[in-house]
C-alpha positions as a printed Julia matrix, in Angstrom:
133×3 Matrix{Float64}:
 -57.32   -99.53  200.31
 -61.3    -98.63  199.07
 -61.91   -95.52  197.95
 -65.55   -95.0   198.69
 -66.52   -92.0   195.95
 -68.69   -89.32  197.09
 -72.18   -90.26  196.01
 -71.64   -93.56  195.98
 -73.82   -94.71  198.6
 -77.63   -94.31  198.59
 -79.18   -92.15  201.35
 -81.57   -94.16  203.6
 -84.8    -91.92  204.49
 -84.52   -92.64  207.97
 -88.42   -91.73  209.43
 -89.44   -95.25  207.22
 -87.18   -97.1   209.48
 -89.56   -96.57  212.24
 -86.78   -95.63  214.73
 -87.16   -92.13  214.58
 -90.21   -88.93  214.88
 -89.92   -86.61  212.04
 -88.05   -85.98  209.1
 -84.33   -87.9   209.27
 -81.99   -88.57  206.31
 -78.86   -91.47  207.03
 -76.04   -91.15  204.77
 -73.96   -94.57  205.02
 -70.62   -93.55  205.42
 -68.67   -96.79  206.63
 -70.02  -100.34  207.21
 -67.97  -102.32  209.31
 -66.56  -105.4   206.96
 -64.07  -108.52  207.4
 -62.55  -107.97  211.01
 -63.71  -104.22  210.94
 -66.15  -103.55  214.09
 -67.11   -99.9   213.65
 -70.07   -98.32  210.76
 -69.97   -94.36  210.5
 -73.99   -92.65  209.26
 -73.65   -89.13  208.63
 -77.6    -88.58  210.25
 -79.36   -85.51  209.28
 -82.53   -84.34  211.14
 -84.75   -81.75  210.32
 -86.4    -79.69  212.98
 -88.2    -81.25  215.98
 -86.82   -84.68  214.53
 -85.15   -87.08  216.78
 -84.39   -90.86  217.54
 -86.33   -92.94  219.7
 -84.52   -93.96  223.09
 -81.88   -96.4   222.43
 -78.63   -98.07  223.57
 -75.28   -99.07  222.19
 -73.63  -102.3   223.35
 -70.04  -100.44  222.99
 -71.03   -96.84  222.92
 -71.51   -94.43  220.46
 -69.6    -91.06  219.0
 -71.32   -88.51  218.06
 -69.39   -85.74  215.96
 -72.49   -82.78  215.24
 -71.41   -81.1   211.6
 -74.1    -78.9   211.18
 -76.49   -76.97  213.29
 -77.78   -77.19  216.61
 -79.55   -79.94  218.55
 -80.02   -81.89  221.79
 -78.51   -85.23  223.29
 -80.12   -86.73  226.52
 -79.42   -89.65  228.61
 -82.12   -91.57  230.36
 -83.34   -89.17  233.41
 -81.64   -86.43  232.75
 -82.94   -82.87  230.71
 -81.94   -82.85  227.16
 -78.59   -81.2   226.73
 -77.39   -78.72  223.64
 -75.05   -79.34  221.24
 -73.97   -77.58  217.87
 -71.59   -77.82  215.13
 -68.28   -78.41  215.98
 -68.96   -79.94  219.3
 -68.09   -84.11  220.01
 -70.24   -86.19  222.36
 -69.68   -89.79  223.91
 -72.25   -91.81  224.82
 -71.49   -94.78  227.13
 -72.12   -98.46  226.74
 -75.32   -99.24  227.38
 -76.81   -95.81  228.35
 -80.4    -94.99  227.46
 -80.38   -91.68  225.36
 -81.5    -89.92  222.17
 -80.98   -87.38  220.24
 -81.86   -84.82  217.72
 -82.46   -81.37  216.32
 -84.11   -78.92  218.04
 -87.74   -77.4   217.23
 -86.69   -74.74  215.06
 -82.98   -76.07  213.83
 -82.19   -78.71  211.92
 -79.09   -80.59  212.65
 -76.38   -82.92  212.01
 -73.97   -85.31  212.63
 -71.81   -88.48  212.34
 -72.17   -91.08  214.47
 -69.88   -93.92  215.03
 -70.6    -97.04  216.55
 -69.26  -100.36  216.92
 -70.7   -103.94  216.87
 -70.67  -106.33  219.45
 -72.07  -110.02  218.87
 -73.42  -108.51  214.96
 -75.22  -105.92  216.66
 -75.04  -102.18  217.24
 -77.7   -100.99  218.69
 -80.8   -101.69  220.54
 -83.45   -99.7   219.41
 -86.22   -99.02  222.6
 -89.65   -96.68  223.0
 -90.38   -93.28  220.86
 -89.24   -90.07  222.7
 -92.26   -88.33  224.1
 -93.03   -85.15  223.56
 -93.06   -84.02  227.51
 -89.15   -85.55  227.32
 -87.97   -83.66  224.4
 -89.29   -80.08  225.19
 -88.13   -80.79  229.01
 -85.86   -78.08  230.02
């Protein structure tokens, strides 16, 4: 058993990782280690911040804590989502997410690795696809 204590862990500004527009915070909660697969972020966005597109090789569970934001898969019109609610994401679908323009949100996310790798990071959202209604 680890006991991880609160504060621990140093917050990673997320918008210097390049793989997201606007303000994001990513507070490690879990890396996976030894035979472990799955790493929990607790991601915070502020508003009008999101991801860039992106896939998971295994999927990816997203569990929103605070506020109110949107999810969208590839092709589809961003969909709403606020505290409380739980959202799965299938392997290999194209998505993002994030807060919404005047909200900011967020949430856990858990995903697992396959072959030392979590996620595939793809193109910026564009601003036509995140105010698309």
């Amino acid at each position: 058993m680890t006991i991880f204590p609160n504060g621990s862990r140093a917050a990673i500004n997320g918008t210097s990782t390049g793989y997201f527009t606007g303000q994001v915070c990513i507070d490690p909660v879990f890396d996976a280690e030894g035979a472990a697969r799955a790493s929990v972020g607790h991601v915070t966005f502020e508003p009008g911040a999101r991801t860039k597109w992106h896939t998971h090789p295994i999927g990816q569970l997203l569990i929103v804590s605070q506020g109110s934001g949107y999810v969208c898969k590839a092709g589809e019109a961003p969909q709403p989502i606020s505290a409380g609610d739980v959202v799965w994401i299938a392997a290999g679908e194209k998505h993002w997410h994030g807060a919404t323009p005047d909200t900011a949100m967020g949430h856990f996310a858990v995903q697992e690795f396959l072959d030392g790798k979590n996620v595939d990071w793809l193109e910026p959202v564009s601003d036509a696809d995140y105010t698309r209604r």
